[in-house]
N, C-alpha and C positions, 0 to 999 in steps of 0.2 A: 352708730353701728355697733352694735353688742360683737361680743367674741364667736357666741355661734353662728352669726350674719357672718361674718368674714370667712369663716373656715369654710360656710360653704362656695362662698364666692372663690377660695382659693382653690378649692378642691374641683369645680366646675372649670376655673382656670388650666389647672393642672390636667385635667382630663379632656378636655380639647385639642390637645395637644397628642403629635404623634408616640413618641416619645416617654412620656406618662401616661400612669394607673391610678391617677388622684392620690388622695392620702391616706397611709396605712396608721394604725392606731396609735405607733411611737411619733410620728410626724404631726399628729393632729394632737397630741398632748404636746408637744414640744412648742405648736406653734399656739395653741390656746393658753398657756402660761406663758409665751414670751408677748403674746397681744396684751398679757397682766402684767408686763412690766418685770415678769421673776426673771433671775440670772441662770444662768448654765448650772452655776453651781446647784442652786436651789432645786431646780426642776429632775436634776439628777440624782438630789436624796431625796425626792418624795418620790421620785421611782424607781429608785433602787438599782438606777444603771451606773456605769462609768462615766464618769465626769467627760473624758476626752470622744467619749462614743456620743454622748448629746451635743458637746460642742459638733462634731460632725454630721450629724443628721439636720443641727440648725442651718449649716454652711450650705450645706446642700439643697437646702428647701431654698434658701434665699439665694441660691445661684440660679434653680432653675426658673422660680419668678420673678428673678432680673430678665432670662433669657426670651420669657414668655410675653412680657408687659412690658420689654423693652426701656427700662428705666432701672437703676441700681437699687436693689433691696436690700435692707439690711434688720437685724432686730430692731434700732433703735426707730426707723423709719418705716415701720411696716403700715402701720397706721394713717399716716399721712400718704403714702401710695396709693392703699385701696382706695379711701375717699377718692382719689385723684384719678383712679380707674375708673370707680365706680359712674362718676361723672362723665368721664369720656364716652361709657359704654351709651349712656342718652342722648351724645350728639349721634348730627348725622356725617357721616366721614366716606370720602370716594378718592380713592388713589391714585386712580388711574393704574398707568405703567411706572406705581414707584418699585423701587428696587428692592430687593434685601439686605436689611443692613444689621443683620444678628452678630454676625462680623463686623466687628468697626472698632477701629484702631484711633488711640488719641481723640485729640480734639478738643480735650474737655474746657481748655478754656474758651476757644472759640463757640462753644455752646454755651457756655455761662453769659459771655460777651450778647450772645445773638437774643437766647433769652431774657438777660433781662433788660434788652432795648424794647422787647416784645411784651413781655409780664408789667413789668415794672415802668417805663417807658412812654410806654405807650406810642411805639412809632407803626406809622399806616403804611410806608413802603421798606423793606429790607432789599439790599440787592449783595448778592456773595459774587465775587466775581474772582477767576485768578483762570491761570490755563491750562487745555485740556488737560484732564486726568488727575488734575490735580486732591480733586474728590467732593468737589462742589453740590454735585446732585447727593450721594452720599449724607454730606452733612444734611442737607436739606430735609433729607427722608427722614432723619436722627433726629433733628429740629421738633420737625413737626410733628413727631410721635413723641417727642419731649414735653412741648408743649399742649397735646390735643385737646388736656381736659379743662383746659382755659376759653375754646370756645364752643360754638353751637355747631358752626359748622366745618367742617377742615377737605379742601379738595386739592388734590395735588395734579400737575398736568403739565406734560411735557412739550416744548413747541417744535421738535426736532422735527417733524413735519411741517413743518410753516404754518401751521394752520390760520387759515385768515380768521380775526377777530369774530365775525357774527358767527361764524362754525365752532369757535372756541363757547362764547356766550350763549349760543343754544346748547350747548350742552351744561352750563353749570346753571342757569338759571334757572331751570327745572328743576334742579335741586333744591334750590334755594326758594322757591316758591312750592314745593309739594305738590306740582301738577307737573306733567307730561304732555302735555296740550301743548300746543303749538303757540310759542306768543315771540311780540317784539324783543328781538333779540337786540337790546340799546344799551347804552352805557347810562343813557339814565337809568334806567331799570336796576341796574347792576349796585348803580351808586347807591340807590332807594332801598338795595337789601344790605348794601353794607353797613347803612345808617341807624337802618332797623336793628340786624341781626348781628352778633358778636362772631366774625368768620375769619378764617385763615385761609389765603389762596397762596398758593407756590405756584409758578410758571418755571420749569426749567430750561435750559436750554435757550435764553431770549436771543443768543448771537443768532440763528436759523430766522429771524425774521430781520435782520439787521446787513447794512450793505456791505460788501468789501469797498476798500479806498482808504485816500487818506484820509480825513476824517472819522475818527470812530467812531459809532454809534448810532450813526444815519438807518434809519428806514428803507427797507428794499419799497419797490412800487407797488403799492395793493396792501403794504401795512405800517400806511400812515398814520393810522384809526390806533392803534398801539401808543403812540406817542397820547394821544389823547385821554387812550386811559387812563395812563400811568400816569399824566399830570394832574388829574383827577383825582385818580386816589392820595397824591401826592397833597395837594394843595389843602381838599373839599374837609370836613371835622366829617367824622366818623368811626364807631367803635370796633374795625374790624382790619386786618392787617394781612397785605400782600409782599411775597417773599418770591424773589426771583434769580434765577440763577445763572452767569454765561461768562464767557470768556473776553467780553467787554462790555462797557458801561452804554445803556441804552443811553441818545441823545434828552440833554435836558436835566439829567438824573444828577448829574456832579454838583451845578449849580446852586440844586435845592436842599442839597444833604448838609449837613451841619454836627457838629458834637452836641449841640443840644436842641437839634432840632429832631422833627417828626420823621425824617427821611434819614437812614442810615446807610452807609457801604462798609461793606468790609473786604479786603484784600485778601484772599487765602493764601499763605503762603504753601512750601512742602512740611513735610511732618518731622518731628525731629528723629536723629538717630535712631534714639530706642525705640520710639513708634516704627518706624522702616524697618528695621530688626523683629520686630513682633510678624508683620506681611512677611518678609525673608524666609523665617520658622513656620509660618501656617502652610505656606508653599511649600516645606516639605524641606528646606536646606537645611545642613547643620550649623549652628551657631561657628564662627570663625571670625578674625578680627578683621578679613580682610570685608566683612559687613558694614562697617563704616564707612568703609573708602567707596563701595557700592552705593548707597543712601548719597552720601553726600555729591556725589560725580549727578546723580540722577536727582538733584535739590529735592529729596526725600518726597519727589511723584510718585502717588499710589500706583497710577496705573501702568508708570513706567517702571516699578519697581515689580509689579507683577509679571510683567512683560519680561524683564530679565531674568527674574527667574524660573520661567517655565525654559526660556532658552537655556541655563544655565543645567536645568536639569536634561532639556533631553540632548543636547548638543553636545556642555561639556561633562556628562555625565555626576553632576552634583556639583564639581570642582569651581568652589569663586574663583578662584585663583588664575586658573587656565585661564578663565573667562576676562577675568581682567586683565590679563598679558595679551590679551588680543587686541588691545589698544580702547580698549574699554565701547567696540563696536555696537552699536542704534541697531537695534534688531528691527524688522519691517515694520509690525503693529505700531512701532513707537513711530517709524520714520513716517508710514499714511497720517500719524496723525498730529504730528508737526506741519506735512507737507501741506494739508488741509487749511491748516491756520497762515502757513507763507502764502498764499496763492491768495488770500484776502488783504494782505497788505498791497497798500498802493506802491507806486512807482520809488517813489521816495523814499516811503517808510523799509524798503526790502534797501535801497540804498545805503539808513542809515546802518541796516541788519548787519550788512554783509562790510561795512566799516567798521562797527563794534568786534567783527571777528575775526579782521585783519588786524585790530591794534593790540588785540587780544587781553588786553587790560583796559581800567577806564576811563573813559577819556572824554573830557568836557565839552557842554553844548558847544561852546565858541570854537574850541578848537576842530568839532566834528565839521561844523560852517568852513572852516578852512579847505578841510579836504574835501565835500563835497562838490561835483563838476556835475553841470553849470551848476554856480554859484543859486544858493536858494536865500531868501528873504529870512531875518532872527524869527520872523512871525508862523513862516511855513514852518522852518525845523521846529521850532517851538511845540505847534499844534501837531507836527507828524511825533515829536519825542511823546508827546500827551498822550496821545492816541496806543503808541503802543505801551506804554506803560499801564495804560486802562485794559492793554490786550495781555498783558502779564509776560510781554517780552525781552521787554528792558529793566536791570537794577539798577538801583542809584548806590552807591556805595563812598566810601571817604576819598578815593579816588577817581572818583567819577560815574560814567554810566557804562554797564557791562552787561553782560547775558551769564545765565547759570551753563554750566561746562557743557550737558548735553544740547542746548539751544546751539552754543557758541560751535558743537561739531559739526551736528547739522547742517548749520549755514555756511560751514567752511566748505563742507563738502559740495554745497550746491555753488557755495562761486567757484570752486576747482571745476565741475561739471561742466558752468556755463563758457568759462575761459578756455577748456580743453577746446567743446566747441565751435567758439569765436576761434581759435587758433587754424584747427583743421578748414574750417568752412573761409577764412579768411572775412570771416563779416562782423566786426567789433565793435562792441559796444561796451561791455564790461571792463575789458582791454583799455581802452579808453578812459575810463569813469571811476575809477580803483585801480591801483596802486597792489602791486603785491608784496611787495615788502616796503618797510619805509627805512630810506636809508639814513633820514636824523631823527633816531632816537635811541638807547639805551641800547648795549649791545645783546644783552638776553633777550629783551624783547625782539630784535631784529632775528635772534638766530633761533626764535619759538617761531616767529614769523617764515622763514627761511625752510625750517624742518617739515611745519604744518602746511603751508601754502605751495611754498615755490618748488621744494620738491619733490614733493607727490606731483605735482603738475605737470615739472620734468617725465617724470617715469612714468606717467601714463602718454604723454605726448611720444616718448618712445616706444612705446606698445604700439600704436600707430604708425609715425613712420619708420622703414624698414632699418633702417639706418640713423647715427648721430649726422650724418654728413645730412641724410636729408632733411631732418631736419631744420640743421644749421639753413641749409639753400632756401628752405618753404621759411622763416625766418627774414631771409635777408629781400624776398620779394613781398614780405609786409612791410621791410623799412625802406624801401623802393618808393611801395605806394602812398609813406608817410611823410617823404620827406621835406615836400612842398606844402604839405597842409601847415596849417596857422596852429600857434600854440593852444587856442580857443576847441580847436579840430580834432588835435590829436589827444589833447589832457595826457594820460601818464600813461599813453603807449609806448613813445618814445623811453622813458625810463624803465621799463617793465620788459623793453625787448633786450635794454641792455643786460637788466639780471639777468635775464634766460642766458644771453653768450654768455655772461661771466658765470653762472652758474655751472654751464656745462663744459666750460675753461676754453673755450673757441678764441683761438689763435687772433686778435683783431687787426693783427699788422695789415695795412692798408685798404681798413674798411671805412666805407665812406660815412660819418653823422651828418656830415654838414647840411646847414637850414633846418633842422628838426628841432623837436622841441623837448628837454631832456628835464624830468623831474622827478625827484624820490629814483634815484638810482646809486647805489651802492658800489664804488669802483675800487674801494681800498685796495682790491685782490686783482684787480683787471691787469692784461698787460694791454697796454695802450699807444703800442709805440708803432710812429708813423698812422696813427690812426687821423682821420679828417675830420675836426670840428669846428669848421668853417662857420662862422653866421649862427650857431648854435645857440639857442633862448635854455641855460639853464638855471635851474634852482633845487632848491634841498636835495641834491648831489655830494656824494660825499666821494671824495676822490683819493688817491695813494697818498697817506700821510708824508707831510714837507719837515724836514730835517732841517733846522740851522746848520751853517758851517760848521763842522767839524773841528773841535780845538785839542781832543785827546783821546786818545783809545787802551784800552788794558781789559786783559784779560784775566780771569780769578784765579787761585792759587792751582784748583783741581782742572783748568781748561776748559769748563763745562758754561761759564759767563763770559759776555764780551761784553762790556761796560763802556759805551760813547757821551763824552760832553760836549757840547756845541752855544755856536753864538746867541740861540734863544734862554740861552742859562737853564736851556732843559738835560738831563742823564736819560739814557736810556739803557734799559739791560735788557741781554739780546740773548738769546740761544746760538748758542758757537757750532752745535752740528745743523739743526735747521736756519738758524737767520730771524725765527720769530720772534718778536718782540713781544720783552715777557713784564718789562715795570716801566712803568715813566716817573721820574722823578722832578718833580714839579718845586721850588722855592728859590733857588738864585734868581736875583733880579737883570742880569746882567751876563754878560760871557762869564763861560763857567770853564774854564785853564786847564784844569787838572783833575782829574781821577784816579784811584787806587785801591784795591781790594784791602781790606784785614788778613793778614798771613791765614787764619782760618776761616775767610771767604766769608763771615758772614756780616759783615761792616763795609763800606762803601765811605770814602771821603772824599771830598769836593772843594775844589778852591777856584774864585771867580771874583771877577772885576768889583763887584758891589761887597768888598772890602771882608767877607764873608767867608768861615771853613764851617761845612757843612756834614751830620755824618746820620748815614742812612740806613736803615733796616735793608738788606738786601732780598730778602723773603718777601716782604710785603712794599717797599715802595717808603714804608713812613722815613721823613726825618726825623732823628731821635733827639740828636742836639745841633744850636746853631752856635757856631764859637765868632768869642769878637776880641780883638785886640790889635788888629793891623789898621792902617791908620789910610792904604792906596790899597791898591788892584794887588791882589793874591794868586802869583803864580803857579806854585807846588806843593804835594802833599806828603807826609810819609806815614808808614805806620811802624814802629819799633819792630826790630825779629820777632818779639814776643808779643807784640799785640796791643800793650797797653797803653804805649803811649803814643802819641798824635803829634809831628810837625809838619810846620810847614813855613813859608817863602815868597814875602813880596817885592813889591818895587817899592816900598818903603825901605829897604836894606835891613828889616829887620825877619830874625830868623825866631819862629816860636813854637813852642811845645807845651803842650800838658799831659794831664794820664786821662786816657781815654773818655768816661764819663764824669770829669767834669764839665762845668756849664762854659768854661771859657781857658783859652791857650794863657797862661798868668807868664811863662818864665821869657821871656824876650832878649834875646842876643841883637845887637846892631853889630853887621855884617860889613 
């Protein structure tokens, strides 16, 4: 292709276009001497303009035949594009209903990745799979305009309509044979052109022909005939390549994919920061920092990221900020189109959902198998975990398996929905089958559990009834109807009715448990006195922490600590106007005798049976030093007026001291 070949072809380009007037005379020399290889510089003394004015008119020319031909242009690569155009422009190409994607953010490795499994590769089946909105069809359309002038033929086609296979097949095989006539519309046929002719097929949208359940990836009825194709293209030698795109893996497809095999997948994840930030800015928002915290809350989803910020602008009037003090709220397009993808999951699979959002961090297959009621088989969780991770619901992460933040509120809000409810209606099922807080584990996790779950649950259940009292009554005639059922019966009603009383601080003096089945209930706070727990089946119950015997007590210099030692050779420092316990001091092996403050309150010492003087960070809990030199049981401690030095007093009859941070009491009186 000579330089006046091209220029016309650019200018024919450019003039197709709304937007453009083809090439003016400075343009058509700029780009006829940069097709010759000359510099900016060069080109601007043979014509006598400003160096920085032809660099800009170059920029410009290769922006808008990026924009136009959909592929980046540059000086150095002008030449290889045309060709690559010029190629495309001889296939035959049908779109269908692809999208517009002149707009398109990121991706670029994920295009490189895709291309050259396809260029280079040579693989006959692609499948992009990740969930809704993520920007799957998107890439796809980007793809395959990336790649078009690699084949003969390029057809793009969506199956959001279910379209049964032979209505799909009638209409591409006309293409691909150059008649319109009516003929067998067969997978042999199809296969006979792919083998012939050099083709790219895209199918979007393959979840629309695929079942809900557990299992993913199953065939609705009436497009079975799918599966056969696809093993087809999959299996059969042929020089043309089909690209599909959904929000789970067609059945069959996992098996045959490989890294160096013919059949590839790729996982879309969200886009990064910056990419999210670029959609943020086209929508019209001002750059702000609180754009990261946006992006990432929304695992950087194009389409939920869109979606935010149209609400952001007409709602909160531009303001992220507002918008994210609102509790970072699922505006409806996002919430239809989560709801859409829950409503496909099976029974189980919504079970393990709505358990990943109670633990709300992540948490291992085995240990999910614990908590799920009835108990399910390693092999069922297994293939329901499979499944949804093929459906892009579940992460695996270093601490296990989790959901991205907007999945995880999602699903909170829909088991607060269904448990409201099961509450009002008295007909439980969730109630039963899930646990709303779990009372052994971590105390933050319990009180993110606690915030999100149990009391929002509270407060809408009192929207309803008119009153806490009635509540409490409608309450105590579900532990009525529970109290006879078998542990199998009730699963973790029993413990879940308990959080609500303690929740809502319900008096439990002579409420009746007894024969119920009490699990994951949180009673630290409960008052329980004269309460009936008769014949009571409990477990991971966490009840009023238990005290050893009591062997000393003192108070800090300013009255604001109350410092207890006891026969578990545990300290505990306490709050003197509330009572709350604020450190545990964890290290004597043994009864721990004696306590004392540091005249300036910020040292703690300890002397106990296990021969030991102890001295403690009062701020934080640590022991700073362990002192040794008594030889029996250590009854007394002191701290000098001034702080620095440390005695103390056993039944060894010896009396000993040192200054404060040394490692051990040296100076020894026999008493």
């Amino acid at each position: 292709m000579t330089g006046e070949e091209a220029l016309k072809i650019v200018d024919a380009i450019l003039r197709s276009t709304i937007w453009e007037q083809g090439l003016n005379d400075v343009r058509s020399v700029v780009f006829l001497e940069s097709w010759l290889g000359r510099t900016y510089s060069e080109i601007a003394e043979k014509l006598s303009y400003d160096y920085d004015y032809i660099k800009q008119v170059g920029s410009q020319l290769w922006r808008s035949l990026s924009q136009v031909i959909g592929e980046e242009v540059s000086k150095k690569n002008i030449q290889a594009v045309l060709h690559r155009y010029q190629q495309s422009q001889s296939s035959t190409q049908d779109w269908g209903e692809a999208i517009d994607v002149s707009r398109f953010y990121g991706r670029q490795a994920e295009l490189q990745t895709l291309a050259t499994w396809i260029e280079n590769e040579h693989c006959r089946f692609v499948g992009i799979f990740g969930l809704g909105g993520i920007g799957k069809t998107t890439l796809s359309v980007k793809l395959a305009q990336q790649i078009q002038s690699q084949f003969e033929y390029v057809i793009w086609r969506s199956l959001q309509q279910a379209l049964p296979l032979n209505t799909l097949l009638s209409e591409i095989l006309p293409i691909l044979m150059g008649s319109k006539a009516t003929i067998d519309s067969s997978i042999s046929i199809l296969m006979q052109q792919l083998q012939q002719k050099r083709c790219l097929l895209v199918f979007d949208k393959v979840e629309s022909i695929l079942q809900s359940g557990n299992r993913g990836g199953q065939y609705q009825q009436g497009f079975e005939a799918y599966q056969q194709l696809f093993e087809r293209i999959c299996d059969e030698p042929h020089q043309s390549c089909l690209i599909v795109t959904g929000r789970e893996k067609p059945g069959k497809i996992a098996v045959r994919s490989g890294k160096n095999l013919p059949v590839r997948s790729l996982s879309l994840s969200g886009l990064s920061v910056i990419e999210g930030q670029q959609i943020l800015i086209a929508k019209g928002l001002d750059t702000t920092p609180q754009h990261q915290t946006l992006v990432n809350y929304f695992g950087g989803n194009p389409l939920a990221l869109k979606i935010a910020a149209t609400a952001i602008q007409d709602i909160f009037c531009g303001d992220t900020q507002a918008f994210l003090a609102q509790g970072n709220t699922v505006f409806s397009d996002l919430w239809d189109l989560l709801k859409q993808q829950f409503k496909r999951l099976s029974p189980l699979q919504q079970q393990i959902m709505y358990w990943l959002a109670i633990n709300r961090e992540g948490v291992t297959p085995a240990k999910l198998q614990t908590e799920i009621l009835p108990q399910v088989s390693w092999r069922e969780l297994l293939e329901a975990l499979e499944s949804l991770k093929g459906r892009s619901f579940v992460e695996t992460k270093v601490t296990g398996l989790t959901q991205q933040p907007v999945i995880m509120e999602y699903v909170t809000e829909q088991f607060i929905q269904t448990i409201e409810r099961e509450i009002t209606t008295g007909k439980l099922n969730l109630f039963k089958t899930h646990a709303l807080i779990k009372a052994q584990t971590q105390d933050y996790g319990r009180e993110a559990q606690i915030q999100f779950i149990l009391h929002l649950l509270v407060e809408r259940l009192l929207t309803y009834f008119d009153t806490q009292a009635q509540l409490e009554q409608h309450l105590c005639q579900i532990l009525a109807q529970l109290r006879h059922q078998t542990a199998a019966q009730t699963g973790y009603a029993g413990g879940n009715l308990l959080n609500l009383f303690s929740h809502l601080q319900t008096d439990l003096n002579g409420f009746d448990f007894s024969h119920l089945a009490i699990r994951q209930a949180y009673l630290a706070n409960a008052r329980l006195h004269n309460t009936n727990f008769t014949a009571v089946n409990i477990s991971e119950t966490v009840f009023a922490e238990t005290v050893g015997g009591v062997l000393s007590v003192t108070f800090s210099p300013d009255g604001q600590y109350l410092a207890t030692s006891d026969t578990k050779g545990e300290i505990q420092i306490w709050d003197s106007c509330t009572g709350k316990q604020l450190i545990r001091c964890r290290g004597h092996q043994h009864w721990t005798w004696a306590v004392t403050f540091s005249p300036d309150g910020r040292y703690l010492a300890s002397a106990a049976n296990d021969y030991l003087v102890k001295l403690w960070d009062v701020e934080t809990g640590q022991c700073l030093h362990t002192y040794k030199g008594h030889t029996y049981s250590v009854n007394a401690v002191a701290f000098s007026p001034e702080g620095n030095i440390l005695a103390s007093y056993g039944q060894d009859l010896l009396f000993v001291c040192g200054r404060l941070h040394q490692k051990s009491l040296t100076q020894k009186f026999r008493l």
